[in-house]
Every structure is written in structure tokens, then in C-alpha cells.
C-alpha positions in Angstrom: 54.9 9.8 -22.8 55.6 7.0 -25.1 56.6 7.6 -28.8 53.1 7.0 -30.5 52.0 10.0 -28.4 54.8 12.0 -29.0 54.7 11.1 -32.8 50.3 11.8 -32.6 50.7 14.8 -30.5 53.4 16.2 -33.7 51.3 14.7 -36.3 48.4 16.7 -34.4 49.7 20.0 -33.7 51.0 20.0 -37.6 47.5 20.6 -38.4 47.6 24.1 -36.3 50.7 24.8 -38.4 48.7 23.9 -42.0 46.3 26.4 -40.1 48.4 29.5 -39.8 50.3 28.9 -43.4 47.3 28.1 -45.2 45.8 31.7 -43.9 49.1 33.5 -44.5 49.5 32.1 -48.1 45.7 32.8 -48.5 45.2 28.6 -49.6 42.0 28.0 -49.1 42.3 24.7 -50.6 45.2 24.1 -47.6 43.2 25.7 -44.7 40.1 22.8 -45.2 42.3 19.9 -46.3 42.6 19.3 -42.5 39.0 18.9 -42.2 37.3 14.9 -42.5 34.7 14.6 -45.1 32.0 14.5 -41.9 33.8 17.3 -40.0 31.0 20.3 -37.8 32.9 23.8 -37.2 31.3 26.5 -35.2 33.1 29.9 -36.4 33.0 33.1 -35.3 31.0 33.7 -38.9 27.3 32.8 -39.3 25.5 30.3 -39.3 25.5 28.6 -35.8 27.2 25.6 -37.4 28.6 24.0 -40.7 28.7 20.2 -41.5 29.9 18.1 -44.2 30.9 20.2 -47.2 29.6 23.5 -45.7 32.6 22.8 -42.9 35.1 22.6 -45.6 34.2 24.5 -48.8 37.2 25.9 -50.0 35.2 28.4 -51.9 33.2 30.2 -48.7 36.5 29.8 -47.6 38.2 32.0 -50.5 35.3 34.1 -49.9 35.8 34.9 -46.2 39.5 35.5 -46.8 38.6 38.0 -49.9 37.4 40.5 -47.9 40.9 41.1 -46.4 43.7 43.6 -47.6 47.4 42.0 -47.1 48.2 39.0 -44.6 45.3 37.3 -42.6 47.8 36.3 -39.5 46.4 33.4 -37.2 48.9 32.4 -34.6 47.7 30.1 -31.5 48.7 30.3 -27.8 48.5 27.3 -24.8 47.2 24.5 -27.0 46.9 21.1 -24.9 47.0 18.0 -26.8 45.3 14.8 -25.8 45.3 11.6 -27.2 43.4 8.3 -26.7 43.7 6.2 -29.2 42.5 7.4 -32.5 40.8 10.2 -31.4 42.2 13.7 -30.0 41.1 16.9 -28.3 42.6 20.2 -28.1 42.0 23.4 -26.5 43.6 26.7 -26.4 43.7 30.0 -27.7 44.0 31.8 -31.3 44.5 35.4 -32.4 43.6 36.5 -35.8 44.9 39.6 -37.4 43.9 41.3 -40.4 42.6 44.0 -42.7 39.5 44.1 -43.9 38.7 45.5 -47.4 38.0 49.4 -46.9 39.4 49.8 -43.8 42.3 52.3 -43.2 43.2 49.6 -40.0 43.5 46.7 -38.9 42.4 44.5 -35.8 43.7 42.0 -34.3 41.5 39.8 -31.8 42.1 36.7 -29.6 39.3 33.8 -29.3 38.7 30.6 -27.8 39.1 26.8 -29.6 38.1 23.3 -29.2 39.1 21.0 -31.6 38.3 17.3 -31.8 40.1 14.9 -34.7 39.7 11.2 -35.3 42.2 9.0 -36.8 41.3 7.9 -40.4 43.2 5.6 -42.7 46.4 6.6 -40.3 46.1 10.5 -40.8 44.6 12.8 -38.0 42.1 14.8 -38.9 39.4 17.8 -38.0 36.0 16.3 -37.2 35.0 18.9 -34.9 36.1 22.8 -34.3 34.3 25.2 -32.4 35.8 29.1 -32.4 34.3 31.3 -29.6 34.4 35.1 -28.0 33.6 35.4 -24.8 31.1 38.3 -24.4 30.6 40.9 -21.8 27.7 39.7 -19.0 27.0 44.0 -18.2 23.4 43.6 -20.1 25.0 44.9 -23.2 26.0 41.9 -24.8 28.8 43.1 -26.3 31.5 40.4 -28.4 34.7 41.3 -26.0 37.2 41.2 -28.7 39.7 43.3 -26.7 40.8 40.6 -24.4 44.7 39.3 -24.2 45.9 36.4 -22.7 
């Protein structure tokens, strides 16, 4: 691997890190600043997608992370990095952990994602992220939220 890809593939997976400490330090401001201006996400939350500032509202942000008690915990698993270029993709897994407000317990649940940046004005950033739980084919329907890697 030569250095640029070395240095992207750092540069890229530092954006996984802004992740995780932006959730434990509750910053919503830090948890969209990875996202571009033009940037689609597909959470686990409603609607079916967010573009543009929907996608990185640090207020629905703040929001969503208000109706936890204590730490919100992401931590991710089997990321793969590609690079061509100035654009990147990356897949693996990511558990969140948390409280929610009223609960006397926690949950803590694994999920898929797929991330795609773009290089703009030399800085990597989020134009794409889709979050997903596979869910059980039986007829019921059922989120499986239970799974482990």
C-alpha cells in the first residue's frame, strides 16, 4: 500500500473515531461535522432517508441523544477501508449501547454500515451512510437486534 493510502485510509478511519467520541461526549455538533454539506444517511430512526441539512442537523441530533440516561457507547468492529482516488467506501459493523430515558436497563445492539466519503478541499468526508438491522425472515418481521458478531 503506498503512503497516500495509508495516510487516506488514517485520515478515513479518524472519522469513525470523531464518531464514537462525539457520542460519548454527547457533541452533537462533533458527531455531524463529518458529514458534507450534500451528505444522505439512512438510520436506524425514521424517516427512510435524510439529505442535506436533515443528514446533519446537530439539533435532531441533540434530540436523539436526549432521550438517553448516562453514556451513548458506539464502538465499531471489521471496518474495511477502500480508496480510489478521492472517493472511499467502508463497510463493517457498529454496536450501540445505551439507556434510554425511563428505563431501569439498558441495551446494547449490533448493526450493519456502509459509508461512502468524497474528498473535498483535501478533507474526507461523509456523503453517504446507511445503518441497517437485519430482520428475522420467520413471517414475523421482527428487527433481530440480538445478533453478535
Amino acid at each position: 500500500m503506498t503512503q497516500t493510502l495509508v495516510q487516506d485510509e488514517a485520515a478515513i478511519r479518524a472519522l469513525f473515531t470523531e464518531l464514537v467520541e462525539g457520542m460519548r461526549e454527547r457533541s452533537p455538533g462533533r458527531v455531524v461535522a463529518r458529514f458534507a454539506e450534500d451528505a444522505v444517511t439512512c438510520t436506524l430512526a425514521p424517516p427512510l432517508r435524510n439529505t442535506g441539512l436533515d443528514a446533519r442537523d446537530p439539533e435532531a441530533v441533540a434530540g436523539w441523544m436526549a432521550g438517553f440516561d448516562g453514556p451513548i457507547t458506539v464502538e465499531h468492529r471489521d471496518l474495511e477501508v477502500a480508496v480510489s482516488g478521492d472517493v472511499a467506501f467502508v463497510h463493517g459493523l457498529q454496536r450501540l449501547a445505551a439507556v434510554p430515558v425511563g428505563y431501569p436497563e439498558g441495551f446494547s445492539m449490533w448493526t450493519r454500515v456502509t459509508v461512502g466519503l468524497r474528498r473535498r478541499e483535501g478533507r474526507w468526508l461523509v456523503t453517504h451512510e446507511h445503518q441497517s438491522v437485519p430482520f428475522h425472515m420467520d413471517g414475523s418481521f421482527l428487527a433481530a437486534t440480538d445478533l453478535e458478531p
